[in-house]
ZAKE-333180 format. One record per residue (C-alpha): residue number from 0; x, y, z. Coordinates in pm, 1 decimal. Layout:
BEGIN
<r><i>NUM</i><c1>X</c1><c2>Y</c2><c3>Z</c3></r>
...
This chain:
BEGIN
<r><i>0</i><c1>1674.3</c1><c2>-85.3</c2><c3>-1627.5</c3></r>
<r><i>1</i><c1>1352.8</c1><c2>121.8</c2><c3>-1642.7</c3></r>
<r><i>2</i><c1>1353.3</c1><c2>363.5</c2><c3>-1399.0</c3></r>
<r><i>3</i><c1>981.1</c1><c2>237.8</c2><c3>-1233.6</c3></r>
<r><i>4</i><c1>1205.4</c1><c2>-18.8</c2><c3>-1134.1</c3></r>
<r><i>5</i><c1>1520.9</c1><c2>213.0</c2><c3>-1031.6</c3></r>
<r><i>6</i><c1>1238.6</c1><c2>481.7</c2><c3>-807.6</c3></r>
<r><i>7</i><c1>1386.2</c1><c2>267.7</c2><c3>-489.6</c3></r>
<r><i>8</i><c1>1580.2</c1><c2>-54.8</c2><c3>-389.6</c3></r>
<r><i>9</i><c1>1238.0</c1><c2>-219.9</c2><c3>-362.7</c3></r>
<r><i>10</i><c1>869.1</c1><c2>-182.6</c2><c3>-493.2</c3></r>
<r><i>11</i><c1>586.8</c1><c2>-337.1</c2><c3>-394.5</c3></r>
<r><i>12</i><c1>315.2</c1><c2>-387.7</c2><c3>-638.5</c3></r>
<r><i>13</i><c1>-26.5</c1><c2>-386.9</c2><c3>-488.2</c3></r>
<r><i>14</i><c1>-386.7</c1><c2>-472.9</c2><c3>-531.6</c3></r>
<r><i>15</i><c1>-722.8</c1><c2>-376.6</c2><c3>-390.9</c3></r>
<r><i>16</i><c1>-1025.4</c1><c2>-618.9</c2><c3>-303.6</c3></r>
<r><i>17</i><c1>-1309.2</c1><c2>-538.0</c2><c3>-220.0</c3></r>
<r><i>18</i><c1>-1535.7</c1><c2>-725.3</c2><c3>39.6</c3></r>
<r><i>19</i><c1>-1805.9</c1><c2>-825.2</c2><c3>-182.3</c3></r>
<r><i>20</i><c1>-1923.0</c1><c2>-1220.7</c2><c3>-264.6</c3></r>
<r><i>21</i><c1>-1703.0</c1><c2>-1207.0</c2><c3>-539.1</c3></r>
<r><i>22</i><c1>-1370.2</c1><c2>-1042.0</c2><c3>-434.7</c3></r>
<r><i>23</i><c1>-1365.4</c1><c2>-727.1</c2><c3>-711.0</c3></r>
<r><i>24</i><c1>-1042.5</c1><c2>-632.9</c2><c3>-796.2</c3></r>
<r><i>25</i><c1>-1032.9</c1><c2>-195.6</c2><c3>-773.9</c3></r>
<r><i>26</i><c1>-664.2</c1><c2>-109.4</c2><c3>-826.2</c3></r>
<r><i>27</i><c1>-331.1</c1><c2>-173.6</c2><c3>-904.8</c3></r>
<r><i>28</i><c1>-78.2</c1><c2>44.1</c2><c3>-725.8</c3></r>
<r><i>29</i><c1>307.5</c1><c2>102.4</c2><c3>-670.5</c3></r>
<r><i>30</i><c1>465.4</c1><c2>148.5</c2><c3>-364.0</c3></r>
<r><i>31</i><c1>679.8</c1><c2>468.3</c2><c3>-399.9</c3></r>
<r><i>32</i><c1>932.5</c1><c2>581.4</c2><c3>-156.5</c3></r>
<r><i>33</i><c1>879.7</c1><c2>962.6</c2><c3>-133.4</c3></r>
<r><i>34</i><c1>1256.5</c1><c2>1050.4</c2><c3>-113.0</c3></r>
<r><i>35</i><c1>1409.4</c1><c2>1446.7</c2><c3>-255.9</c3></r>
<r><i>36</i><c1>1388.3</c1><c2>1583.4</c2><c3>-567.9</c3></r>
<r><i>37</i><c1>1536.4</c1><c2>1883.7</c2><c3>-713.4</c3></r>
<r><i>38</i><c1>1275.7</c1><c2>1933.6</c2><c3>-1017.6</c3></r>
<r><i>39</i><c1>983.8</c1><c2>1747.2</c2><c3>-1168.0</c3></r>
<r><i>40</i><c1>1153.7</c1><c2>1610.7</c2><c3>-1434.2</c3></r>
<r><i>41</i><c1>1227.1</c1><c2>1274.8</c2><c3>-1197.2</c3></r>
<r><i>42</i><c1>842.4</c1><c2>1273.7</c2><c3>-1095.0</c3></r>
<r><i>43</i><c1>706.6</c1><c2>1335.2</c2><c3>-1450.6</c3></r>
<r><i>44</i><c1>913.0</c1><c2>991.8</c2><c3>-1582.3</c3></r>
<r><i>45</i><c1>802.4</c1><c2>787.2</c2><c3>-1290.5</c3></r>
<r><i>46</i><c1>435.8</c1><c2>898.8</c2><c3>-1380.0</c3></r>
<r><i>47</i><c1>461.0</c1><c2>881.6</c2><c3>-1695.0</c3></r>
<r><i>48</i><c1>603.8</c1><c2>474.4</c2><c3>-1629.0</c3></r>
<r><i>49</i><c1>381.0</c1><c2>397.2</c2><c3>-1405.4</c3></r>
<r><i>50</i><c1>107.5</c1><c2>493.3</c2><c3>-1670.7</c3></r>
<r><i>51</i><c1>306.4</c1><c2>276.9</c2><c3>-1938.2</c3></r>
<r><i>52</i><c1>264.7</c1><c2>-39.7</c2><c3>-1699.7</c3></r>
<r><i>53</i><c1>-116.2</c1><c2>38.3</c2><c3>-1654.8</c3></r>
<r><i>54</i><c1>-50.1</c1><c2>128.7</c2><c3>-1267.2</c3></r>
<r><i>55</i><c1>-372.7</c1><c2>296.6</c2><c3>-1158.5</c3></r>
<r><i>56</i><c1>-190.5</c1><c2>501.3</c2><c3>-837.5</c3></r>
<r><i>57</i><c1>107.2</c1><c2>540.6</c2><c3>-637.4</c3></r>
<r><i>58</i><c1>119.0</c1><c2>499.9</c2><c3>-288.9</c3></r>
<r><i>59</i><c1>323.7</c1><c2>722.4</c2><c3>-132.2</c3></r>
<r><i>60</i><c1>546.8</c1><c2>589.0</c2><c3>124.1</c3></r>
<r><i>61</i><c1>609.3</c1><c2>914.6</c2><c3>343.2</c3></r>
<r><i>62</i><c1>852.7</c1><c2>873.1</c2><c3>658.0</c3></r>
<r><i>63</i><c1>909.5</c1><c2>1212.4</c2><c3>731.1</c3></r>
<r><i>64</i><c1>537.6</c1><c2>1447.9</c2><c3>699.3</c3></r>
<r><i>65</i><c1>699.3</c1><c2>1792.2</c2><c3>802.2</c3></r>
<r><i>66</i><c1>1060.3</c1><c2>1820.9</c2><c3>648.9</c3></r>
<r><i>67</i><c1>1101.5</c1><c2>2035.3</c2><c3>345.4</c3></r>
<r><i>68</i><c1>1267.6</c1><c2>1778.2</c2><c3>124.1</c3></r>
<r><i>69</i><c1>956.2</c1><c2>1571.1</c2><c3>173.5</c3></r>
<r><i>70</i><c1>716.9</c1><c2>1877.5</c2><c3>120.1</c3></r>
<r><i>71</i><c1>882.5</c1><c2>1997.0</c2><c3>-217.4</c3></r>
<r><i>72</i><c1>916.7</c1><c2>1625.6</c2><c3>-329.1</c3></r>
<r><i>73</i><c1>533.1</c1><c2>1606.9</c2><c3>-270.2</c3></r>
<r><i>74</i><c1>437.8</c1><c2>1914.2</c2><c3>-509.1</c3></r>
<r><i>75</i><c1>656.2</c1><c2>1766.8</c2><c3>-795.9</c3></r>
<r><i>76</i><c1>488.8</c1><c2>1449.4</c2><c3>-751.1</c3></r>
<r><i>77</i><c1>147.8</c1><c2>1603.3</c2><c3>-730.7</c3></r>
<r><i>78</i><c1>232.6</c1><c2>1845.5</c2><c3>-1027.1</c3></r>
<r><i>79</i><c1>351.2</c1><c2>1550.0</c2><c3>-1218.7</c3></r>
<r><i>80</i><c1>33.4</c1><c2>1327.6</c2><c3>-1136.4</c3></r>
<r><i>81</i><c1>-216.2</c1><c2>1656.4</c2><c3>-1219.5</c3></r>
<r><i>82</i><c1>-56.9</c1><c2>1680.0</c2><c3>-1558.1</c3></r>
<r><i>83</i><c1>-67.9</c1><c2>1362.9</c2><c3>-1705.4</c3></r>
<r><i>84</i><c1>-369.6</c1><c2>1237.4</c2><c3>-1505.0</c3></r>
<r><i>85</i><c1>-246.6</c1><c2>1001.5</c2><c3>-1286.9</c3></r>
<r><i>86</i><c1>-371.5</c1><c2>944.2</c2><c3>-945.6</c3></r>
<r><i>87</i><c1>-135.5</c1><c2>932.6</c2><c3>-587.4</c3></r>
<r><i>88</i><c1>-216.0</c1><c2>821.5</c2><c3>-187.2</c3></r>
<r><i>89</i><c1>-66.4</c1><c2>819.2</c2><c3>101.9</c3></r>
<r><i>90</i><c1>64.0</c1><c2>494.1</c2><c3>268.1</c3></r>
<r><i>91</i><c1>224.6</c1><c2>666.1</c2><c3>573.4</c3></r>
<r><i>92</i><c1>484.2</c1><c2>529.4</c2><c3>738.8</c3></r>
<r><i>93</i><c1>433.1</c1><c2>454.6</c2><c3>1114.7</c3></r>
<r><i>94</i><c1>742.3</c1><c2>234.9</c2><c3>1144.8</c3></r>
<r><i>95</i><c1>921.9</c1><c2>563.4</c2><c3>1122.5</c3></r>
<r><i>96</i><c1>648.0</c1><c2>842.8</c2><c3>1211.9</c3></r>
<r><i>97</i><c1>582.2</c1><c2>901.8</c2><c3>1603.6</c3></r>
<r><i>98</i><c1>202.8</c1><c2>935.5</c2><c3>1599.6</c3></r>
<r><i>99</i><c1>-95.2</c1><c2>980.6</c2><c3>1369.3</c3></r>
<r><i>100</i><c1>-151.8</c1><c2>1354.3</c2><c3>1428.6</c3></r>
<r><i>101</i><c1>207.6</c1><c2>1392.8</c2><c3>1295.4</c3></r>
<r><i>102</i><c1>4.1</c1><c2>1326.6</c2><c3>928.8</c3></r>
<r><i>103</i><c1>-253.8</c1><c2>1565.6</c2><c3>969.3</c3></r>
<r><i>104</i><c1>-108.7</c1><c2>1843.4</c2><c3>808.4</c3></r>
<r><i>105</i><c1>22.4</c1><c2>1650.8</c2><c3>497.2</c3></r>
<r><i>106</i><c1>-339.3</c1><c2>1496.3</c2><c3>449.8</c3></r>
<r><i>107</i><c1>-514.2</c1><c2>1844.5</c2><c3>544.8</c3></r>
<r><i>108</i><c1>-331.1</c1><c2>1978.8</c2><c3>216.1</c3></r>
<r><i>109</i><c1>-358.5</c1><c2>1633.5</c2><c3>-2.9</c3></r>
<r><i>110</i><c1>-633.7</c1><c2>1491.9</c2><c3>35.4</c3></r>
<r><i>111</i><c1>-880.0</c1><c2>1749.4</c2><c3>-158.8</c3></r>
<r><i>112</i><c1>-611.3</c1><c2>1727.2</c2><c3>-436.4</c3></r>
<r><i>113</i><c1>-787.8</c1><c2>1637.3</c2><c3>-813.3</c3></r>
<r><i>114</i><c1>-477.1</c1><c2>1414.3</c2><c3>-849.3</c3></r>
<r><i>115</i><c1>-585.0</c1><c2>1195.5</c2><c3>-469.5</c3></r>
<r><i>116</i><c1>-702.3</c1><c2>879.0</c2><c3>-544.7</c3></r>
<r><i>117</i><c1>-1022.5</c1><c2>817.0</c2><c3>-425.3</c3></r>
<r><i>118</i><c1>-1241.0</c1><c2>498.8</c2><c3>-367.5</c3></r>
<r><i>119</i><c1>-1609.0</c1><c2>461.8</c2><c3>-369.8</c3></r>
<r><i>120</i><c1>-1612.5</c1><c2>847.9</c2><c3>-352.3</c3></r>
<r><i>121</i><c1>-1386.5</c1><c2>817.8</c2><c3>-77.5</c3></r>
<r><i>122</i><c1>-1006.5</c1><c2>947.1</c2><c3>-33.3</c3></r>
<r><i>123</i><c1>-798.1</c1><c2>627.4</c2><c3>-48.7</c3></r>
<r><i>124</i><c1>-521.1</c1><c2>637.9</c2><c3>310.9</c3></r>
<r><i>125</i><c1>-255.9</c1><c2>293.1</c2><c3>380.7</c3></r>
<r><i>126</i><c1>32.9</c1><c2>292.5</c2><c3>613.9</c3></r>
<r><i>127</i><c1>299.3</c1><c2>97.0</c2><c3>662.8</c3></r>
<r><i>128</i><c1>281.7</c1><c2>-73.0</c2><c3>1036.2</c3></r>
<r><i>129</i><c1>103.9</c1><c2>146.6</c2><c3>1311.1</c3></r>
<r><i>130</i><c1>-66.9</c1><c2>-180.9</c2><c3>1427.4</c3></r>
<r><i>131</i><c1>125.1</c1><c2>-196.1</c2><c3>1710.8</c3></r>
<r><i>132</i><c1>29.4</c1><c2>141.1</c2><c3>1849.5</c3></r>
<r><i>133</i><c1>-223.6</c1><c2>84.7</c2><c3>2146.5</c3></r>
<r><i>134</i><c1>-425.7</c1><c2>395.8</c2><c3>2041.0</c3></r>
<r><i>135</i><c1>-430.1</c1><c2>381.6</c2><c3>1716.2</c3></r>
<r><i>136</i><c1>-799.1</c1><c2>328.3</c2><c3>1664.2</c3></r>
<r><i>137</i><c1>-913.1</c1><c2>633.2</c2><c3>1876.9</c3></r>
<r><i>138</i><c1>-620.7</c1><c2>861.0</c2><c3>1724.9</c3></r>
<r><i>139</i><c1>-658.6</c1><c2>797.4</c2><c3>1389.9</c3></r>
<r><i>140</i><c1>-1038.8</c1><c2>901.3</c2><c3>1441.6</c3></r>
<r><i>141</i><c1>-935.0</c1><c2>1182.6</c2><c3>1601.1</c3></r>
<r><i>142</i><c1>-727.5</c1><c2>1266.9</c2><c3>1274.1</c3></r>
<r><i>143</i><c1>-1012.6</c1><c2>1228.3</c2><c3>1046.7</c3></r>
<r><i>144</i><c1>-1251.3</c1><c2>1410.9</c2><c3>1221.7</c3></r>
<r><i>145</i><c1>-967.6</c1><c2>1713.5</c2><c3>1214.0</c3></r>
<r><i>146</i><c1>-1000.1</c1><c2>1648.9</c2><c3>802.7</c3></r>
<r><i>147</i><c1>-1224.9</c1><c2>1918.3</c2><c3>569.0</c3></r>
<r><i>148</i><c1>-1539.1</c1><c2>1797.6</c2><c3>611.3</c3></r>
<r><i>149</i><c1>-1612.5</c1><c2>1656.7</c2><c3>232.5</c3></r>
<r><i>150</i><c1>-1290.1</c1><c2>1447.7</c2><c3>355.7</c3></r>
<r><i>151</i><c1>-1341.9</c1><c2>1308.4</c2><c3>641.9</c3></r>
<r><i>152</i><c1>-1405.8</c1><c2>981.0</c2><c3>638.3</c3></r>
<r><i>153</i><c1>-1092.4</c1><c2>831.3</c2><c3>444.8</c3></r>
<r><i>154</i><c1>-1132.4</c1><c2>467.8</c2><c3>259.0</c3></r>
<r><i>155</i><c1>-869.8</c1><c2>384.6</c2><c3>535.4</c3></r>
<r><i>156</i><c1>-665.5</c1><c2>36.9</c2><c3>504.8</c3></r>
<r><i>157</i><c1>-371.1</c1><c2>-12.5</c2><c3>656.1</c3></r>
<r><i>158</i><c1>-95.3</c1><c2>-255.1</c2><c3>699.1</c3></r>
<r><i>159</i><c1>-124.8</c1><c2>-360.3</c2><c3>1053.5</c3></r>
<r><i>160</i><c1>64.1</c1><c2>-631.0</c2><c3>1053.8</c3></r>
<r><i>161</i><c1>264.6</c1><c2>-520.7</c2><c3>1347.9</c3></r>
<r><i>162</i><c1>-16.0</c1><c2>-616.8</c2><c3>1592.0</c3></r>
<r><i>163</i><c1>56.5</c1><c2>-881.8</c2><c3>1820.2</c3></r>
<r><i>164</i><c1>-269.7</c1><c2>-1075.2</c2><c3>1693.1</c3></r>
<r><i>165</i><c1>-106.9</c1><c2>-1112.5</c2><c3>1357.1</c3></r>
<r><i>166</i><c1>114.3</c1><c2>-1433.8</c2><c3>1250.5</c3></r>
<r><i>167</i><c1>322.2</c1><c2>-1415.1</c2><c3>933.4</c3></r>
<r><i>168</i><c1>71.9</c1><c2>-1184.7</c2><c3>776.1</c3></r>
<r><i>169</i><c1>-205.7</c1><c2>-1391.8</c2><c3>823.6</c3></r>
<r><i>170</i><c1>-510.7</c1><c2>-1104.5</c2><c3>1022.0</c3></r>
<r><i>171</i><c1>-727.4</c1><c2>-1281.1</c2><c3>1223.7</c3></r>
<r><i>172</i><c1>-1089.4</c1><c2>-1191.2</c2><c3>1267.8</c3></r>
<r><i>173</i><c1>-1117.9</c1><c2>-1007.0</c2><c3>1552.7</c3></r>
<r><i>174</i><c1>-850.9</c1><c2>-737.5</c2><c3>1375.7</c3></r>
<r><i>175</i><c1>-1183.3</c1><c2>-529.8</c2><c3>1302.5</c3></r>
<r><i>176</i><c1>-1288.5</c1><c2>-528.4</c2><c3>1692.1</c3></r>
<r><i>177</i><c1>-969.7</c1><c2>-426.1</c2><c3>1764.9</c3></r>
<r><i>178</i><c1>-987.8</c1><c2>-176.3</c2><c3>1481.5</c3></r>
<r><i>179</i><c1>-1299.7</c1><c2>-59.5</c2><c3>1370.1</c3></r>
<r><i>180</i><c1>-1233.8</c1><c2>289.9</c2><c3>1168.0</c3></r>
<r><i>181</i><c1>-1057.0</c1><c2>68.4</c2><c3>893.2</c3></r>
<r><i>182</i><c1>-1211.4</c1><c2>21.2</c2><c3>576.6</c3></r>
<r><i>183</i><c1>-1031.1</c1><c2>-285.3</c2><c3>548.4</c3></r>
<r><i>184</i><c1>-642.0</c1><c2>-437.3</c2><c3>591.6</c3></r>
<r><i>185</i><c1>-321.9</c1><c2>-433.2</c2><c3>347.2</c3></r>
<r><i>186</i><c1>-104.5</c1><c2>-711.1</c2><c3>328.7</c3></r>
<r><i>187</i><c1>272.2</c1><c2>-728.3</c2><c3>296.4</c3></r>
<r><i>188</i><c1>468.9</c1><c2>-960.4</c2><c3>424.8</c3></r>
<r><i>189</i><c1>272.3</c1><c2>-1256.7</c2><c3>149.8</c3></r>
<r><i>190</i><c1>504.2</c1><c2>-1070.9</c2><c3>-100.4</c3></r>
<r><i>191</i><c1>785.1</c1><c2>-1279.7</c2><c3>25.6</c3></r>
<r><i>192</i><c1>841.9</c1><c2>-1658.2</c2><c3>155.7</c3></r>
<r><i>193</i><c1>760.6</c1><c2>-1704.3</c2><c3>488.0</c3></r>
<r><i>194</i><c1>1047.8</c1><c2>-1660.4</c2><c3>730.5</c3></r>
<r><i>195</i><c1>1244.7</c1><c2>-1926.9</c2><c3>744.4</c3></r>
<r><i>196</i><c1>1260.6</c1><c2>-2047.6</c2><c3>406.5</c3></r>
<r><i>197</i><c1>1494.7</c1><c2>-2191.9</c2><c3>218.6</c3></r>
<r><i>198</i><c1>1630.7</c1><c2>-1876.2</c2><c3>-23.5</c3></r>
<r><i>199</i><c1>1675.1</c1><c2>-2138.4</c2><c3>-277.1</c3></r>
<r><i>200</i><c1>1321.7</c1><c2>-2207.3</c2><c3>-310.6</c3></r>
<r><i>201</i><c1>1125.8</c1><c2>-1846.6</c2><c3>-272.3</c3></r>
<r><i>202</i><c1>827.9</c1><c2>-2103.2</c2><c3>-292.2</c3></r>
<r><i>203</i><c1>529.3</c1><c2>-1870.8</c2><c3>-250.8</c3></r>
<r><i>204</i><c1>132.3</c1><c2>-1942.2</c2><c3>-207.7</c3></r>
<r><i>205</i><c1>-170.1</c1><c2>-1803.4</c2><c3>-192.4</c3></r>
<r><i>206</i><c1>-319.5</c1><c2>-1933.3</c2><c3>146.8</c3></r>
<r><i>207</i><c1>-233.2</c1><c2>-1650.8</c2><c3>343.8</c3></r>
<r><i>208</i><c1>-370.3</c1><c2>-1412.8</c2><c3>66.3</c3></r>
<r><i>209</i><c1>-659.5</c1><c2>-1658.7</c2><c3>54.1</c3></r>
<r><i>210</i><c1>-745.6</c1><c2>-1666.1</c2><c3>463.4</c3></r>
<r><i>211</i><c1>-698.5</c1><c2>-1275.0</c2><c3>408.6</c3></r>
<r><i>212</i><c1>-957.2</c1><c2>-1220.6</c2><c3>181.2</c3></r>
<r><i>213</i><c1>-1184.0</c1><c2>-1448.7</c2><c3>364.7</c3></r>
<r><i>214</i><c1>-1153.1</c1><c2>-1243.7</c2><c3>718.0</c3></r>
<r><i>215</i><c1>-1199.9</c1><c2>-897.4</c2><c3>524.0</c3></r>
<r><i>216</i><c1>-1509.2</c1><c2>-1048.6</c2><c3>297.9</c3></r>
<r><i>217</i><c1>-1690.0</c1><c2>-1121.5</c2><c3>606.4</c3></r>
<r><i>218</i><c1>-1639.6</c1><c2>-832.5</c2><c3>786.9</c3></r>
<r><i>219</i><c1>-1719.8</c1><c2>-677.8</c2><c3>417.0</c3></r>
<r><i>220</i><c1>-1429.0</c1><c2>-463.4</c2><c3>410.9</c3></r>
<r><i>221</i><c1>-1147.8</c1><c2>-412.9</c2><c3>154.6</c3></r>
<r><i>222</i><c1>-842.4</c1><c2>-595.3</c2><c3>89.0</c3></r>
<r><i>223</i><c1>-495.6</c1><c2>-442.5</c2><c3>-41.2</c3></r>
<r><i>224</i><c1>-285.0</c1><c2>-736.2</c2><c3>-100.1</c3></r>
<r><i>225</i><c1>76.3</c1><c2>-734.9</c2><c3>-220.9</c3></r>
<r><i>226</i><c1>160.0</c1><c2>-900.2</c2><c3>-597.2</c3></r>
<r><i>227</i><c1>496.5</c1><c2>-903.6</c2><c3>-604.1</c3></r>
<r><i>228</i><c1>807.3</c1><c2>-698.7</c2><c3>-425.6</c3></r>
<r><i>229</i><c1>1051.1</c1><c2>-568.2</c2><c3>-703.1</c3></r>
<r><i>230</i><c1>1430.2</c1><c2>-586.8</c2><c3>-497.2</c3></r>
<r><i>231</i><c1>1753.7</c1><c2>-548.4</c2><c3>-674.0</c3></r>
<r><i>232</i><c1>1924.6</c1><c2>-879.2</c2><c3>-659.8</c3></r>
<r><i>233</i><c1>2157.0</c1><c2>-868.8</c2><c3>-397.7</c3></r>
<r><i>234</i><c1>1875.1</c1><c2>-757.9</c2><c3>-172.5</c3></r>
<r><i>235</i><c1>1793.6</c1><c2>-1083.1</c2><c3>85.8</c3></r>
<r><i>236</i><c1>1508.0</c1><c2>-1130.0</c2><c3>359.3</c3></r>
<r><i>237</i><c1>1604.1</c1><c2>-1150.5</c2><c3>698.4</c3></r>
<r><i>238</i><c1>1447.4</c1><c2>-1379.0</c2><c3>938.8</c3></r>
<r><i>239</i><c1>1334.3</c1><c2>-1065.1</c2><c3>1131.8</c3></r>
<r><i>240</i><c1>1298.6</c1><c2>-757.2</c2><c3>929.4</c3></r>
<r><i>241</i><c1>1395.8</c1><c2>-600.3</c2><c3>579.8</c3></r>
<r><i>242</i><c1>1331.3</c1><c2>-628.0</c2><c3>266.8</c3></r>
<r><i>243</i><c1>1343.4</c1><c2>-969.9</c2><c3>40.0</c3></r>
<r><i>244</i><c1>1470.9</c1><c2>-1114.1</c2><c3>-296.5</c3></r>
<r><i>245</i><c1>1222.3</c1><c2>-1092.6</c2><c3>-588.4</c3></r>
<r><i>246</i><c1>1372.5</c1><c2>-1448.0</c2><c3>-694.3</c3></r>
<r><i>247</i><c1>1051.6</c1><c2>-1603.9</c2><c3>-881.1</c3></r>
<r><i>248</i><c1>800.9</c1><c2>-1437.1</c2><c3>-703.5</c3></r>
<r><i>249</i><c1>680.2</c1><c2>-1258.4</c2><c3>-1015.5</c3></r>
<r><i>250</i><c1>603.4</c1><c2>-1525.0</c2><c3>-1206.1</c3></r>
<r><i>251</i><c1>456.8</c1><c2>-1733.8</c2><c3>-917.4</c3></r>
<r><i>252</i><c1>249.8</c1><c2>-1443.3</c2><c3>-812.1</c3></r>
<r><i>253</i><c1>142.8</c1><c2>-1375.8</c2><c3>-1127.6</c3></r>
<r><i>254</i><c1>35.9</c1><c2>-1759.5</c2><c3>-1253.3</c3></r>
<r><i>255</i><c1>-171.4</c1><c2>-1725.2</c2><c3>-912.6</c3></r>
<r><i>256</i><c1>-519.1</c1><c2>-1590.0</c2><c3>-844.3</c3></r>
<r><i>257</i><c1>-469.2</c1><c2>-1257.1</c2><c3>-673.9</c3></r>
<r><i>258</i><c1>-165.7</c1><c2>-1160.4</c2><c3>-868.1</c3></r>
<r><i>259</i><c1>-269.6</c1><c2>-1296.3</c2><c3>-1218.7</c3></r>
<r><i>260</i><c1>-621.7</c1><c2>-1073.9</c2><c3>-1152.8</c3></r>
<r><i>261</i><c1>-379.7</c1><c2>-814.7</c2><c3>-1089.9</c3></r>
<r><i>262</i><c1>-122.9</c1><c2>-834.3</c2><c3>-1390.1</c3></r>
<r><i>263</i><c1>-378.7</c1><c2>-958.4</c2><c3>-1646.7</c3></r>
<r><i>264</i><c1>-735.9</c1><c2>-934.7</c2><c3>-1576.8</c3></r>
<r><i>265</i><c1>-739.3</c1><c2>-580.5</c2><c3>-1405.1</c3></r>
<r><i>266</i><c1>-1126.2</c1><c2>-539.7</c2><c3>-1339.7</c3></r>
<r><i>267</i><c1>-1236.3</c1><c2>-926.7</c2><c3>-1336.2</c3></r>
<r><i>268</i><c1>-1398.9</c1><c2>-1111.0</c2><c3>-1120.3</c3></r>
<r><i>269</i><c1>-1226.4</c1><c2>-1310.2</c2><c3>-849.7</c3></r>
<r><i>270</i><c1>-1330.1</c1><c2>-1617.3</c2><c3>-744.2</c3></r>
């Protein structure tokens, strides 16, 4: 099994919109789960992988900012993307880290990096959850505004699907009120069924995708929408939390709007 595939038990394969008449697909992105290496070698294949599939970027899944395993992980990783010319971001984990601030260090060193991916001039920042967080508008600000000063104003899109105004995945429009120093929103849970489903079935759509990209176009903000989750097999959904099966979701996704823009007509136009 390639070893893109092997980085983690699960991947998520992403995509970014952009809030424009005609949603404009930017990027295609894996989600990589920064765990320790002992050399570059492991970084240098993933990149080099990653390039092979046409992924534009990884996004960094970081759970732990400070520890050294983490930190020398990071400079293989960043070593690896600088030499091949392949581009990395940070999708920080808030399910796991405490506060923003605890990131401020990690993005004070990264973000000026040749190998950050940028959009629209901009550095390009996700997390994972941090919706849920009461403060998170005014602390996150606070964290940019800490940032070098060519820097500071991060393309910032989250997954905030943690917030209590949030159903299933589905943001509703008065996320931006509630959260104005995004850029825009990432979506994750439309990678899977919803809960509840039969596990026979795995029957996904796009209408969750589809109100998603409405509520972001109007605000005229970004979009960073899940394609497909890569799990190993045994790997099920809960009806709570975790991880689910990739089943038929590939094909599905792909043989959809979003994920066929994604997998075939990087660049395009979607409707």
């Amino acid at each position: 099994m390639s070893s893109i595939i092997r980085l983690v038990a699960a991947i998520g394969l992403t995509i970014l919109f952009t809030g424009r008449a005609h949603a404009k697909v930017h990027g295609v992105f894996a989600h990589y789960m920064v765990g320790g290496m002992s050399t570059i070698d492991q970084a240098l294949t993933d990149v080099k992988e990653a390039q092979s599939l046409g992924l534009d970027a990884f996004a960094l899944n970081v759970q732990q900012p400070d520890a050294w395993w983490t930190r020398a992980s990071l400079e293989f990783l960043f070593e690896a993307a600088s030499q091949q010319d392949f581009k990395l971001f940070f999708s920080m984990d808030m399910a796991v880290i405490p506060s923003p601030s605890d990131c401020t260090s990690l993005l004070t060193k990264y973000i000026t990096h040749p190998a950050y991916y940028h959009h629209a001039n901009r550095p390009f920042l996700s997390t994972f959850r941090g919706g849920a967080n009461s403060n998170a508008n005014t602390q996150w600000t606070s964290v940019f505004q800490s940032l070098p000063a060519t820097k500071n104003n991060p393309y910032f899109i989250p997954n905030f699907e943690d917030h209590p105004s949030v159903t299933e995945g589905t943001y509703p429009p008065s996320i931006f009120t509630t959260f104005p120093a995004t850029s825009g929103l990432m979506g994750w849970e439309t990678a899977w069924p919803p809960s509840g489903s039969p596990a026979s079935t795995l029957n996904l759509t796009l209408t969750t995708d589809e109100t998603n990209l409405a509520v972001t176009r109007a605000a005229k903000k970004g979009l960073h929408a899940p394609a497909v989750h890569l799990s190993n097999a045994s790997t099920t959904r809960s009806t709570a939390t975790g991880s689910g099966s990739g089943g038929l979701t590939l094909p599905r996704r792909l043989a959809g709007g979003a994920g066929a823009a994604a997998g075939v007509c990087r660049g395009a136009d979607v409707e």
